[in-house]
Structure formats: C-alpha cells, structure tokens
Backbone of each chain as ProteinMPNN parsed JSONL, in Angstrom:
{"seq_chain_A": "XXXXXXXXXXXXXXXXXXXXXXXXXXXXXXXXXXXXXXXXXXXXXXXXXXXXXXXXXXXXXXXXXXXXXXXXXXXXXXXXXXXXXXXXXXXXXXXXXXXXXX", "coords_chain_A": {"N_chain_A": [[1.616, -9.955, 21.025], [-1.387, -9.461, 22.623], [-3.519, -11.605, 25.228], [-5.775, -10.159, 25.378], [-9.185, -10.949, 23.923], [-10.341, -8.697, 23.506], [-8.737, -7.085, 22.3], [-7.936, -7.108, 20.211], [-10.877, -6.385, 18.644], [-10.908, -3.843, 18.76], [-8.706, -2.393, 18.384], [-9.372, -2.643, 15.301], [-11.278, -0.805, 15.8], [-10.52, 1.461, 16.667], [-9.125, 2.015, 14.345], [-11.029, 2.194, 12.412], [-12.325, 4.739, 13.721], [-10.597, 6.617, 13.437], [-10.361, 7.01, 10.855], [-12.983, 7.905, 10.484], [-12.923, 10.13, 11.816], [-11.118, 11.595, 9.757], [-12.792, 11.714, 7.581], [-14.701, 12.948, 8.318], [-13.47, 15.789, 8.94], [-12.83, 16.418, 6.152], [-15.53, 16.168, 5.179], [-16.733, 18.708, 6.694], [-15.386, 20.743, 5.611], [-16.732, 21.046, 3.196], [-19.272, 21.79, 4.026], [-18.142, 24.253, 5.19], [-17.902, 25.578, 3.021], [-20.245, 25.972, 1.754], [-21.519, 27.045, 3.651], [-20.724, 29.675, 3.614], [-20.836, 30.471, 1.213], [-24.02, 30.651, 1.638], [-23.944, 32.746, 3.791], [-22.738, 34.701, 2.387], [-24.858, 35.142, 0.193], [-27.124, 35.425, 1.585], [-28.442, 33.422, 2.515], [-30.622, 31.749, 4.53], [-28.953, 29.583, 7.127], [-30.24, 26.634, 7.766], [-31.942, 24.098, 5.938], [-34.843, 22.915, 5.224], [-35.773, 21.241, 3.467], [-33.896, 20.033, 2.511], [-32.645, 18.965, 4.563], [-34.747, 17.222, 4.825], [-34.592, 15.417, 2.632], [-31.533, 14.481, 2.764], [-32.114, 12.627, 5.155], [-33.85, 10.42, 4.242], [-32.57, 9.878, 2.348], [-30.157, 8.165, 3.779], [-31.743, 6.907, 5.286], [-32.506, 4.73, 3.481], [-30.033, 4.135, 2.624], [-28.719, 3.179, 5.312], [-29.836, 0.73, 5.365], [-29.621, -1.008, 3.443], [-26.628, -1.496, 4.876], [-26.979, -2.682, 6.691], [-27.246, -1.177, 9.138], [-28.803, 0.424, 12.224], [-31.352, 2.587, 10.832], [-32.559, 4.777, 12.288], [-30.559, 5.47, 14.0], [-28.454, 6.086, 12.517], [-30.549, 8.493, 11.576], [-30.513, 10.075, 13.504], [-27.541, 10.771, 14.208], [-26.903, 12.148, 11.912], [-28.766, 14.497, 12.453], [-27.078, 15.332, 14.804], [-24.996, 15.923, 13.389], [-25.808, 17.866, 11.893], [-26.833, 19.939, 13.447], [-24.469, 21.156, 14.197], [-22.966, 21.834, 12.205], [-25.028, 23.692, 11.728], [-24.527, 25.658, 13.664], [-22.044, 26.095, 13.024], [-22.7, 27.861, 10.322], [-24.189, 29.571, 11.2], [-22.496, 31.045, 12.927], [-20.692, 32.132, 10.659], [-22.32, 33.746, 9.005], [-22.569, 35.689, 11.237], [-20.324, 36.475, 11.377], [-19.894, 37.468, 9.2], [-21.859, 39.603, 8.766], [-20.926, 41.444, 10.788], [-18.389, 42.112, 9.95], [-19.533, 43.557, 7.488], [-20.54, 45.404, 8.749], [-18.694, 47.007, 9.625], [-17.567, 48.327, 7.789], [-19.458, 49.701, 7.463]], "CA_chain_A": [[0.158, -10.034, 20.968], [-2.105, -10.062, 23.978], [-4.263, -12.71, 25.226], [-7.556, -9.814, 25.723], [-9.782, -11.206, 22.255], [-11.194, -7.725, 23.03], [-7.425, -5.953, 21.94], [-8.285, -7.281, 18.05], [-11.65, -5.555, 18.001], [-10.302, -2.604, 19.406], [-7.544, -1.87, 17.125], [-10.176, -2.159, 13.976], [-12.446, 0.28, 15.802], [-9.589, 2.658, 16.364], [-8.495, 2.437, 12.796], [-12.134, 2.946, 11.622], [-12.266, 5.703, 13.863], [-9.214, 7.413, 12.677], [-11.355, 7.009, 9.346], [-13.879, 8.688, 10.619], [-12.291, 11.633, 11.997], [-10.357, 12.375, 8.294], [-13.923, 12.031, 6.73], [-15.522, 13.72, 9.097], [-12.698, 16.903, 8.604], [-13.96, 16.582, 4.369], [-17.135, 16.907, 5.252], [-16.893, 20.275, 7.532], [-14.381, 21.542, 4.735], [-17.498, 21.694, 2.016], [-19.899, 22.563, 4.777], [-17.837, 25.591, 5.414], [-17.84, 26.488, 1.86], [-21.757, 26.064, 1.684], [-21.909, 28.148, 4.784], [-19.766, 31.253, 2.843], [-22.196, 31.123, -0.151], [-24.958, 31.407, 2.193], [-23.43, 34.248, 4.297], [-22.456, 36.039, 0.991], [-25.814, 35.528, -0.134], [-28.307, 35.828, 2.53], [-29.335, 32.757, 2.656], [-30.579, 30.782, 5.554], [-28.14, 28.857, 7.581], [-30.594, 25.557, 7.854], [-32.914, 23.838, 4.788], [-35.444, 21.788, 5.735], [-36.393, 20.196, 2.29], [-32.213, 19.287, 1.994], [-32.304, 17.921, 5.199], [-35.499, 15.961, 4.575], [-34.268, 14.405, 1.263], [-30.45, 13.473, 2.873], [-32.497, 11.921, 5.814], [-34.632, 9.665, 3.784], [-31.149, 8.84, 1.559], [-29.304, 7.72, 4.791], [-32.476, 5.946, 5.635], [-32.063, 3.643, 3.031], [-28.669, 3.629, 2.992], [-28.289, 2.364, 6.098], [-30.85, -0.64, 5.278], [-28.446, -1.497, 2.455], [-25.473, -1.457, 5.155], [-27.298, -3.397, 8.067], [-26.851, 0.015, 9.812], [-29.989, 0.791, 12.718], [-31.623, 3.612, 10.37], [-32.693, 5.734, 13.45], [-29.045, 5.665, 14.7], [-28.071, 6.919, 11.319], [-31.09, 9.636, 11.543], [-30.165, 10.818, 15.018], [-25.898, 10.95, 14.04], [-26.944, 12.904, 10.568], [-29.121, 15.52, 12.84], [-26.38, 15.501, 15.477], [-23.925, 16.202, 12.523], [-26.124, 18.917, 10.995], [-26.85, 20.615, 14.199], [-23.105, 21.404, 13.958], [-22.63, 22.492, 10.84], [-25.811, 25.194, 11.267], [-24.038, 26.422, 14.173], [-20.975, 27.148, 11.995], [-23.384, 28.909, 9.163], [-24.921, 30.97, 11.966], [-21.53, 31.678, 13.241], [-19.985, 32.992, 9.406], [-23.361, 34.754, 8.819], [-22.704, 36.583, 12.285], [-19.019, 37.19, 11.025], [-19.972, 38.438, 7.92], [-22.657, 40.607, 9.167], [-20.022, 42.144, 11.572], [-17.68, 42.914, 8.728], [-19.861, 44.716, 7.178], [-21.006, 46.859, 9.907], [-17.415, 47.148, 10.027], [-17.183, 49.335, 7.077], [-20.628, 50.651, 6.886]], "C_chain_A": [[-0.428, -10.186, 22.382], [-2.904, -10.984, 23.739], [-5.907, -11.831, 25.342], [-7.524, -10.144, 24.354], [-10.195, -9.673, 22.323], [-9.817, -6.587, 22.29], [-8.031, -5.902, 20.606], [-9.812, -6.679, 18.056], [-11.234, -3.996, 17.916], [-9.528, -1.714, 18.51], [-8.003, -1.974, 15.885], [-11.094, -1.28, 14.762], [-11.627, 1.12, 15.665], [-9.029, 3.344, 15.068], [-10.265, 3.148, 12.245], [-12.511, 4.516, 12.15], [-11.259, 6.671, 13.394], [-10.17, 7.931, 10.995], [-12.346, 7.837, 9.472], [-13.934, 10.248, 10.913], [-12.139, 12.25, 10.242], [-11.972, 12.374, 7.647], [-14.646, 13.043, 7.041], [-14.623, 15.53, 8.866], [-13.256, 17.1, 7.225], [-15.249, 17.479, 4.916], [-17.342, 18.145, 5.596], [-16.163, 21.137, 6.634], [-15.304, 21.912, 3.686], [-18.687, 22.152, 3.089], [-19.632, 24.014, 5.182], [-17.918, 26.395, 4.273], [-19.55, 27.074, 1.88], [-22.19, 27.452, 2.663], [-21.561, 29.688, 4.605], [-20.135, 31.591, 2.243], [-23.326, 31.6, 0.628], [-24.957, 32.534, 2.565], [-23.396, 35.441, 3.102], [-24.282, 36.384, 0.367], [-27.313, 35.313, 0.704], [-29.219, 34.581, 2.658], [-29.615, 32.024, 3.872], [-29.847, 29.786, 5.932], [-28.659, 27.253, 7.509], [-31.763, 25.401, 6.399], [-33.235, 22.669, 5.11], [-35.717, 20.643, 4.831], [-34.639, 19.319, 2.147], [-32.085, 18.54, 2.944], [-33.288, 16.414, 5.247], [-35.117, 14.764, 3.742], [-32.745, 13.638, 1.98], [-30.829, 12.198, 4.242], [-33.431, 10.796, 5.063], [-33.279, 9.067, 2.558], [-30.452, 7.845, 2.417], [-29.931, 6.378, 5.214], [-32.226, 4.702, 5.083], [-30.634, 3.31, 2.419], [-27.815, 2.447, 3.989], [-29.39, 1.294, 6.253], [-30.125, -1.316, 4.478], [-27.102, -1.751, 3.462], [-25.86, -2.198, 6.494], [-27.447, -2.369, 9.002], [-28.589, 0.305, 10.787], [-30.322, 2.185, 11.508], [-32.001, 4.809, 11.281], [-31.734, 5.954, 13.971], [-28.294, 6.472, 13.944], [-28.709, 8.591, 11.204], [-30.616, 10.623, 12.166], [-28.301, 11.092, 14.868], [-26.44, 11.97, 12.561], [-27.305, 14.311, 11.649], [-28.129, 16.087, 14.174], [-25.219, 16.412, 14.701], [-24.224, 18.057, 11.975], [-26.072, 20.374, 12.004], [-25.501, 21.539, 14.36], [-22.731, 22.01, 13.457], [-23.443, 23.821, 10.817], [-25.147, 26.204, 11.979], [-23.22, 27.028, 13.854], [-21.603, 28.266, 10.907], [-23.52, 29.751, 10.203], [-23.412, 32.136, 12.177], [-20.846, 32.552, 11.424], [-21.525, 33.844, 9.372], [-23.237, 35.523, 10.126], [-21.264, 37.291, 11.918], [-18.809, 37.761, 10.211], [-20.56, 39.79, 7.896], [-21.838, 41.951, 10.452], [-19.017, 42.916, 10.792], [-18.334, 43.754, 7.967], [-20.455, 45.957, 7.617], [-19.796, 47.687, 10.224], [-16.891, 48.717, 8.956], [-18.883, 49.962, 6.082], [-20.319, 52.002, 7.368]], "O_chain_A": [[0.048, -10.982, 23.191], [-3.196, -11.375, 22.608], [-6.973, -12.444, 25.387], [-6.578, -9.937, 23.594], [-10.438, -9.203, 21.211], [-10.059, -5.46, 21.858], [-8.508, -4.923, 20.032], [-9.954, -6.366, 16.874], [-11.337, -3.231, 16.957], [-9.764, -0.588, 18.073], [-7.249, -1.473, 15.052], [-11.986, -0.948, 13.98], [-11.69, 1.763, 14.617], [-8.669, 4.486, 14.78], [-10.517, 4.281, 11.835], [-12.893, 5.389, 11.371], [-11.72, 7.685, 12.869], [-10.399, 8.99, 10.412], [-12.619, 8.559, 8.513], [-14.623, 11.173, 10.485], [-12.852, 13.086, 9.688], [-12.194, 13.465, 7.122], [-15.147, 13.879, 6.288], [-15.397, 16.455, 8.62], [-14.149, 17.938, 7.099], [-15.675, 18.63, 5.016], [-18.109, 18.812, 4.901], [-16.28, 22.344, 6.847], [-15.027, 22.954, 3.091], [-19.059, 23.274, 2.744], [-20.508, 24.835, 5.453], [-17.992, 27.623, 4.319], [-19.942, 28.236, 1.987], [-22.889, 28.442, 2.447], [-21.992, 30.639, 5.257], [-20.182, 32.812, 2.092], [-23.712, 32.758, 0.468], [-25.655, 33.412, 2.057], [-23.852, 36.581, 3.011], [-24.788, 37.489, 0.177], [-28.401, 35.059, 0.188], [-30.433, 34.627, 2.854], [-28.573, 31.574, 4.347], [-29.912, 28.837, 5.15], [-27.772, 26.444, 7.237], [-32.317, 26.384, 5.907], [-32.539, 21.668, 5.28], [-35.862, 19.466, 5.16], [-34.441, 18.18, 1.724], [-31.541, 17.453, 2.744], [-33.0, 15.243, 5.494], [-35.243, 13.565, 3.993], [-32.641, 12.418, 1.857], [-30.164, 11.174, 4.399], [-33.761, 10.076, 6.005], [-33.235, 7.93, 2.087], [-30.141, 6.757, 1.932], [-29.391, 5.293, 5.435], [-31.847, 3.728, 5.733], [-30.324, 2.277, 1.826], [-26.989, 1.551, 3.821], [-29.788, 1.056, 7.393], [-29.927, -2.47, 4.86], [-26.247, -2.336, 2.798], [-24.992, -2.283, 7.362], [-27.949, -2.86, 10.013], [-29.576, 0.39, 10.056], [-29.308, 2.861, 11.332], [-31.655, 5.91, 10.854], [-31.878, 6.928, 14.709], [-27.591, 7.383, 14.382], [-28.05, 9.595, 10.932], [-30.326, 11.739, 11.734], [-27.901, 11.827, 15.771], [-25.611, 12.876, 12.637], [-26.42, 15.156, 11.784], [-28.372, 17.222, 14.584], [-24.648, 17.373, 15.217], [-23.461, 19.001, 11.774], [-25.58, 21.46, 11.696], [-25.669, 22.716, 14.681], [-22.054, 22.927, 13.922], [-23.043, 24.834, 10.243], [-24.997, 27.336, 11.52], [-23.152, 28.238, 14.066], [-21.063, 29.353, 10.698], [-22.891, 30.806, 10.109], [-23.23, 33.308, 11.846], [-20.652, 33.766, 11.468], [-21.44, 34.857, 10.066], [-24.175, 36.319, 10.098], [-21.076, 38.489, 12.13], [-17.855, 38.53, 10.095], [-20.126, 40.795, 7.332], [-22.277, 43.059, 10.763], [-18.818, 44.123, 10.928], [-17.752, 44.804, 7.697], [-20.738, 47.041, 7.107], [-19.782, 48.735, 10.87], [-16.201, 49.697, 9.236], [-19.227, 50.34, 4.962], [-21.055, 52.945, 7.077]]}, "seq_chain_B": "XXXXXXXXXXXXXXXXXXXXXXXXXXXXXXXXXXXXXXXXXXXXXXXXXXXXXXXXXXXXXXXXXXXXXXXXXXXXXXXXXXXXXXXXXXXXXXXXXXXXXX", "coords_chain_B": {"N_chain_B": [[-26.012, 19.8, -15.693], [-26.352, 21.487, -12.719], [-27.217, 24.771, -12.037], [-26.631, 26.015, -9.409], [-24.904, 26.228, -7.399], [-23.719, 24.983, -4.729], [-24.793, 22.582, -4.741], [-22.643, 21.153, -6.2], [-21.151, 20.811, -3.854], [-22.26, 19.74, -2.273], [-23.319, 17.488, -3.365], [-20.534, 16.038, -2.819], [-20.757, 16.337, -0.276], [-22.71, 14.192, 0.568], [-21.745, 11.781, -0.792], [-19.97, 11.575, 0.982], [-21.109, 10.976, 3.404], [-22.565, 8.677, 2.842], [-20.339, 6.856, 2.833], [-19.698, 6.903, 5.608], [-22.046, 6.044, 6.842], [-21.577, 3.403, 5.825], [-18.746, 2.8, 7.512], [-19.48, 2.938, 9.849], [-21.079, 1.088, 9.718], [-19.553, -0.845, 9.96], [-18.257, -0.496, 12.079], [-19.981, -1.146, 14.262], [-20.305, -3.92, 13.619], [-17.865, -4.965, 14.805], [-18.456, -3.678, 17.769], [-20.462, -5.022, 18.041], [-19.274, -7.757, 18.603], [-17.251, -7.515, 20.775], [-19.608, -6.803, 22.791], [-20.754, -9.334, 22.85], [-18.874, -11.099, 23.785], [-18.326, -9.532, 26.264], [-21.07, -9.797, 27.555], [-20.213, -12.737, 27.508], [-18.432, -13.119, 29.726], [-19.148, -12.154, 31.711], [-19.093, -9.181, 32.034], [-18.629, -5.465, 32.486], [-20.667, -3.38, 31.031], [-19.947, -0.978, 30.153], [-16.245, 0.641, 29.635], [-14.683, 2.777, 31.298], [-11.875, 3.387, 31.439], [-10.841, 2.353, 28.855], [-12.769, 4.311, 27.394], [-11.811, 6.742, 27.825], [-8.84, 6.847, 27.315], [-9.668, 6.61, 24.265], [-10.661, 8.824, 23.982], [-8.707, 10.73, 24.354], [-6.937, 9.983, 21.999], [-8.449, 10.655, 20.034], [-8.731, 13.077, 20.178], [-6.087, 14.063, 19.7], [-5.633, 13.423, 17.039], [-7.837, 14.71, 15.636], [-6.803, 17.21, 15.66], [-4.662, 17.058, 14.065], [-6.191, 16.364, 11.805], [-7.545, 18.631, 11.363], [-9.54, 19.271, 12.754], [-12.386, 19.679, 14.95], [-11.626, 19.207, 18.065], [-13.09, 19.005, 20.373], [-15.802, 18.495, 19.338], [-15.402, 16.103, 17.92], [-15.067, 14.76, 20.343], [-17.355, 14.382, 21.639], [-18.743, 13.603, 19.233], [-17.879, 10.927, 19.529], [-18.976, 10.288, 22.103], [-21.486, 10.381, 21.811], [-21.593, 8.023, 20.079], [-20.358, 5.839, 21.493], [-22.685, 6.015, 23.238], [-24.856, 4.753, 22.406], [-23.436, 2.362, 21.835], [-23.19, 1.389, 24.199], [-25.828, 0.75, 25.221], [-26.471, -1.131, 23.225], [-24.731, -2.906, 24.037], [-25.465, -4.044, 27.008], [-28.0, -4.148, 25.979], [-28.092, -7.13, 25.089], [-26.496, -7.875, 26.891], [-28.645, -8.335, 28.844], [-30.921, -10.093, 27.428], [-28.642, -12.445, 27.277], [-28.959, -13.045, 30.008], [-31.45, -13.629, 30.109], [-31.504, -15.74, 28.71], [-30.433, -17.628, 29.97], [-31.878, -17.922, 32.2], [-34.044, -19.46, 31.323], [-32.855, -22.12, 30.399], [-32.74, -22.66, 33.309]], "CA_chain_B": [[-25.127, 20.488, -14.375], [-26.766, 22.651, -11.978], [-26.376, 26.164, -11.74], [-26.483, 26.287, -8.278], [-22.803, 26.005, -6.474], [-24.468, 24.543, -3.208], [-25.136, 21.226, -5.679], [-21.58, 20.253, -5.893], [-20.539, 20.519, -2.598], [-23.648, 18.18, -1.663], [-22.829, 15.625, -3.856], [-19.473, 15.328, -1.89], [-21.376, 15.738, 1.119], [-23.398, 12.226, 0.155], [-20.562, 10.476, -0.809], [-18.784, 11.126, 2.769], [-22.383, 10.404, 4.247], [-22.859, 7.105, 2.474], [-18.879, 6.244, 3.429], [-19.922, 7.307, 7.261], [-22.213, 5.153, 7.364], [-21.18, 1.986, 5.812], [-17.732, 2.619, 8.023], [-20.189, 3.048, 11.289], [-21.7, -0.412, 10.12], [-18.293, -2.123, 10.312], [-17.854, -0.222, 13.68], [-21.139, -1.675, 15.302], [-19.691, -5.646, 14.366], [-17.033, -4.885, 16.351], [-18.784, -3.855, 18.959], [-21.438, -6.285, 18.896], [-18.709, -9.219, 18.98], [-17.057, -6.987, 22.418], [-20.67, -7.031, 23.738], [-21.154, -10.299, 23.133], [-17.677, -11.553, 24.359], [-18.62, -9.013, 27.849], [-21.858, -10.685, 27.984], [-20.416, -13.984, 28.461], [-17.792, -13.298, 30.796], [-20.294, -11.086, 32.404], [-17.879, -7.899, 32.04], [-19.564, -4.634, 32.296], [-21.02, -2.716, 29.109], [-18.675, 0.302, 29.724], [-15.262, 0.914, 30.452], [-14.169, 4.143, 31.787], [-10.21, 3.195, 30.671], [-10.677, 2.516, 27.168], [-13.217, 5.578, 26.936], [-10.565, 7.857, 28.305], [-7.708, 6.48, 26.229], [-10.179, 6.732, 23.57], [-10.897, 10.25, 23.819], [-7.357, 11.322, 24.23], [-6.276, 9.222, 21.158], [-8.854, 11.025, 18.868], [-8.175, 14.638, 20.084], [-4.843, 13.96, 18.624], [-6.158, 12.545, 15.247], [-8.692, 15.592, 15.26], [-5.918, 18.501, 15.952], [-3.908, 16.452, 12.684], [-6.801, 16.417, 10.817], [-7.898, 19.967, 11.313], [-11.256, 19.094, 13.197], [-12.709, 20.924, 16.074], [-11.637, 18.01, 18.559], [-14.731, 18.772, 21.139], [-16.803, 18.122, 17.752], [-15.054, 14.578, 18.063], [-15.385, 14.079, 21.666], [-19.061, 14.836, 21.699], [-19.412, 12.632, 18.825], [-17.945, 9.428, 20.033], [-19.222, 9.965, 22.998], [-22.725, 9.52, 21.2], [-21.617, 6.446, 19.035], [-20.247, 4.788, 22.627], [-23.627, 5.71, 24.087], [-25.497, 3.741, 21.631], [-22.817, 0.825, 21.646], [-23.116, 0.488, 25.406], [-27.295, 0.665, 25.077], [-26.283, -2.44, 22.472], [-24.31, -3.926, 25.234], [-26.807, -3.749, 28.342], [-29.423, -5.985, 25.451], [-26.564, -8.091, 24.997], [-26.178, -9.103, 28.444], [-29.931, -8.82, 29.253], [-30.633, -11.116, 26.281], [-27.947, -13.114, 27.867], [-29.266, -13.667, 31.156], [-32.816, -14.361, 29.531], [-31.584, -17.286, 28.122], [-29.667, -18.825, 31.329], [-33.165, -17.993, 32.77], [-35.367, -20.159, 30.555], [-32.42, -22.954, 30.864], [-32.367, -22.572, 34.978]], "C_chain_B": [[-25.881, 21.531, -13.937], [-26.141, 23.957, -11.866], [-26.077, 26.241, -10.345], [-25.488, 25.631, -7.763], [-23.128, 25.172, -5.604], [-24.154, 23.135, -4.022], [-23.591, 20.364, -5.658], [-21.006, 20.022, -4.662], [-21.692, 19.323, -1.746], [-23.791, 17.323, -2.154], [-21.68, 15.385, -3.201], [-20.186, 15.265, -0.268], [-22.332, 14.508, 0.864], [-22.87, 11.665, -0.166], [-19.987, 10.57, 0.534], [-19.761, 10.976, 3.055], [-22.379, 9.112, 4.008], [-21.158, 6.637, 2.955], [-18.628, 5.951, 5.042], [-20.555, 6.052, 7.198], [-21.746, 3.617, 7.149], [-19.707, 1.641, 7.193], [-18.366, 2.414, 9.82], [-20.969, 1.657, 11.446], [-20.973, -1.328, 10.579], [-18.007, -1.902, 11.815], [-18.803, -1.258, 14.84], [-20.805, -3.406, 15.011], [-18.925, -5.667, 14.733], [-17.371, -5.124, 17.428], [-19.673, -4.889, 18.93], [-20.483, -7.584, 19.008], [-18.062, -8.628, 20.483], [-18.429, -7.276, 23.07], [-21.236, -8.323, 23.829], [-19.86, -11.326, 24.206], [-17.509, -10.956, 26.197], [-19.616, -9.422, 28.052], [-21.72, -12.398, 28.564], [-19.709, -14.089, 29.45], [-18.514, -12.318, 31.784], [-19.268, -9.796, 33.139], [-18.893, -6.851, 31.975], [-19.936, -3.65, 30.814], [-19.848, -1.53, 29.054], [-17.657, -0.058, 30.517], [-14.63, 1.864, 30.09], [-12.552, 4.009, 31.368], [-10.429, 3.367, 29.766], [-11.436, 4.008, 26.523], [-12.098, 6.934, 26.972], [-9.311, 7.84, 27.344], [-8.367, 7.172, 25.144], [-10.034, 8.431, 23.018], [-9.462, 11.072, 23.434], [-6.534, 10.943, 22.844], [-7.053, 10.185, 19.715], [-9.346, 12.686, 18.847], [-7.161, 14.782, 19.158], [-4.974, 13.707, 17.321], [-6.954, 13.758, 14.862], [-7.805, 16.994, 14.959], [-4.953, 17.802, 14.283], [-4.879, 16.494, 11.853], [-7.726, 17.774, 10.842], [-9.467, 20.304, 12.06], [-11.192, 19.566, 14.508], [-12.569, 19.425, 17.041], [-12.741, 18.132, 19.95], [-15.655, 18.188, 20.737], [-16.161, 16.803, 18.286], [-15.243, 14.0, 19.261], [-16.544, 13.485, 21.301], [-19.354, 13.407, 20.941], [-18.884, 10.872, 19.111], [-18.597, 9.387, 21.184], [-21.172, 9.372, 22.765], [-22.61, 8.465, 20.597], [-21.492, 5.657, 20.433], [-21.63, 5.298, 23.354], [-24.066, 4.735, 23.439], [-24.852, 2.366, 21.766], [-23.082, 0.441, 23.624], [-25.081, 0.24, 25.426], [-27.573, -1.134, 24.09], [-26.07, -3.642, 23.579], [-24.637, -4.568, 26.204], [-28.004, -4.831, 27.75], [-28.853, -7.257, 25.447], [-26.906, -8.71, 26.484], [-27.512, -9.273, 29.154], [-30.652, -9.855, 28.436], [-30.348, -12.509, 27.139], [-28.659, -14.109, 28.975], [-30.506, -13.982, 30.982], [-32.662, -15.476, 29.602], [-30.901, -18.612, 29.269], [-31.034, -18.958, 32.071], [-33.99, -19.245, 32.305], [-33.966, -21.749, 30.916], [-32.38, -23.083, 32.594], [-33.122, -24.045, 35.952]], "O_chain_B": [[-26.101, 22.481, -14.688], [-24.957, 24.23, -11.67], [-24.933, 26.659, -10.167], [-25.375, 24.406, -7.776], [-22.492, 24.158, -5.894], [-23.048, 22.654, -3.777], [-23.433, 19.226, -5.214], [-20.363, 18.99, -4.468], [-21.656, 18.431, -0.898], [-24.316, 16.312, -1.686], [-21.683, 14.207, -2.843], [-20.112, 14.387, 0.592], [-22.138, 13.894, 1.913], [-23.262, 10.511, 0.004], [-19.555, 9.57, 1.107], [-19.41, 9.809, 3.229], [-22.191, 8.341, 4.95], [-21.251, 5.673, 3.716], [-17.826, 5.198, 5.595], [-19.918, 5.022, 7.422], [-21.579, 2.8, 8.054], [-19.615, 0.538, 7.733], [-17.763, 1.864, 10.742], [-21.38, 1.128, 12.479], [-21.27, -2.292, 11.285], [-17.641, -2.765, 12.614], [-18.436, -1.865, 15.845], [-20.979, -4.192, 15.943], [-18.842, -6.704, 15.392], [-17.073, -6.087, 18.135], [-19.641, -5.697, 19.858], [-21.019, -8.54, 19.57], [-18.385, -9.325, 21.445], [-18.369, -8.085, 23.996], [-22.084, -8.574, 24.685], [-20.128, -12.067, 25.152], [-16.912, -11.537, 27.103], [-19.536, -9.729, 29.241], [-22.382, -13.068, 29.357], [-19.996, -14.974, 30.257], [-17.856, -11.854, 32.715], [-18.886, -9.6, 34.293], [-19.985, -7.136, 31.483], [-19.265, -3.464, 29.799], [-19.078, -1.283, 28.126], [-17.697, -0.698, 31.568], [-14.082, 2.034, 29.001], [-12.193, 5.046, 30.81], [-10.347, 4.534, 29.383], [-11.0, 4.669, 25.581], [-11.817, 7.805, 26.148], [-8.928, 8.828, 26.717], [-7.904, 8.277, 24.861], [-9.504, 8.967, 22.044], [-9.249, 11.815, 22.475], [-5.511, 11.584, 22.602], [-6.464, 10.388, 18.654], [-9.987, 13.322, 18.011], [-7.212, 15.407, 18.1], [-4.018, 13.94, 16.581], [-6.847, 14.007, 13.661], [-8.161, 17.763, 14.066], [-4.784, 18.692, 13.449], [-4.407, 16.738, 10.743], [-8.742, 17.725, 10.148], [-10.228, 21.261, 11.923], [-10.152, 19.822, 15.115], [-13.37, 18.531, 16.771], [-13.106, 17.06, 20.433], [-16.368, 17.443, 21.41], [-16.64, 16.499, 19.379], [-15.566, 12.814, 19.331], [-16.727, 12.382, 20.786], [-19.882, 12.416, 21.445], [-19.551, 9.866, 18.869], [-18.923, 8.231, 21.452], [-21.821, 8.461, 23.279], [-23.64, 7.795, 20.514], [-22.384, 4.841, 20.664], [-21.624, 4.754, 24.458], [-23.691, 3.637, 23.85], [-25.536, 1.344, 21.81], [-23.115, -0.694, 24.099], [-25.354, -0.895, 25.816], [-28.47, -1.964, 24.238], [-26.689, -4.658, 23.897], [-24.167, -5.692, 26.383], [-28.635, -5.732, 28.303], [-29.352, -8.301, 25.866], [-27.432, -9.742, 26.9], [-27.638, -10.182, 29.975], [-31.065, -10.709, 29.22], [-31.155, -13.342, 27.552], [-28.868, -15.322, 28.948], [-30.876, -14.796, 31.829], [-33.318, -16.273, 30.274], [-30.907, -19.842, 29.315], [-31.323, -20.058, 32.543], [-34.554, -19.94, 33.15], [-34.347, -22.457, 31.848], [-31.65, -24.022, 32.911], [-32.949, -24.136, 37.168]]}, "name": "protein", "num_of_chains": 2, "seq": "XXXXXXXXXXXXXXXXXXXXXXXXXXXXXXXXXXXXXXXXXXXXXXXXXXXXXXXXXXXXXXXXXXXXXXXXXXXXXXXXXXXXXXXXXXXXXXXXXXXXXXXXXXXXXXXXXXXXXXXXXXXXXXXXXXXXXXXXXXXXXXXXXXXXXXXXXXXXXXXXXXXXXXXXXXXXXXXXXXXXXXXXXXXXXXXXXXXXXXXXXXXX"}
C-alpha cells in the first residue's frame, strides 16, 4: 500500500473510468445502428426535438445524482457532437456506394 | 410498442445516459476529496504525470473495448478540465478562509 491518500481515490476513478469507456463503446454501438437507419432512409443525421427532450432528462437526472446539470448538458452535447459526425460520415458512405453503382 | 426502430435503440441510449451520469457523480467525490486533500497541502490542481499515465491507460481500455481511443482522450480530457476548474475553487475557497482567520 502507499502512504499518497490520493493513490485510494485514484484507483476508484480509474475503475469508474474503465466503466465508462465499456459504456461509452454500448452507447456508439446503437448510435451506429441509428445512424444506418438514417443513411438507409434519408433521414437527417441530427434531431433537435430528441436532443431537446434527452437534455431536459439528463437535467433532472443529474439533480437526482448530485451531478452539476450544466456539466451533464455540456458532456451530452460533447457526446452528441460525435455521434452526428459518425451519421454524417455513413450518410457520406452510403451516398458514395450508391454513386458507386449508379 | 412503437413502430419506429430508432425508439428502441434510444431507450438503451437513456439507460447508458442515466448510468453515465450517476457513474460521473461518483467520479466528481473522488475528485472533490483529491481537491480538497491538494488544497490543504497546497498541491497544485493539475498533474501532468497522472494525466499522461491517465491517457495512456485508457487508450488501452478503448482499443479492448472497440472505442475510437481519440474519442476517449478528448473526453477525459474534458471531465479533467472541469475537475481541475473544481480544484482551483477548492483552493481559492481555501485560502479565503485562512484570510478571514489571518
């Protein structure tokens, strides 16, 4: 054991991070699906009313979890920003395939 | 049950959202007992070691869990901004209160 007190926080952030990663992989695994229906069907990569409603869930989510809610807002739109870039990207790969055999 | 496909994959995306954050609440009493524990030994809010370790520790965790490990940089590197922005009130806080005793 060491004598830093800061080793023992350390080694529960690391684990929660570890946690966070594997969740964080989930998450991008149905985001990619979402992003394949869109592509297939023409739909817009971003939705403003879906992101309104999971931002106002999170909100009080993280009031229920002690969590800053603006820290939560700003990591959701960090998250999403992410994810549109992948839609854009399959809707640019799809749209290439089929130029492919137009 | 919704017709629309999109619907189930966004109820698993709000269960890993609501899991994010509660796991991001346990992260921040961590850090706030580190920022309080570097506030009294008057340690600085960041350290460039553990970030570095850090990073390198959850490339590896990201490449095992199939995640775009830039995507993971990026985003700790936003959760440790916020925790050192915690840290910085923390020790200004701090030195408030040695103030008003002085």
């Amino acid at each position: 054991m060491s004598d830093n007190p800061l080793d023992e926080y350390r080694a529960s952030i690391d684990n929660i991070d570890a946690a966070l990663v594997y969740l964080l992989s989930e998450r991008f695994k149905k985001t990619t699906k979402i992003g394949a229906y869109k592509a297939e069907n023409g739909l817009p990569a971003s939705d403003l009313g879906r992101e309104e409603s999971q931002i106002a869930r999170l909100r009080q989510l993280s009031l229920d979890a002690k969590l800053d809610p603006s820290f939560s807002e700003k990591m959701l739109k960090f998250i999403v920003d992410e994810v549109i870039r992948h839609h854009e990207r399959q809707a640019a790969d799809r749209a290439g395939e089929a130029g492919d055999t137009a």
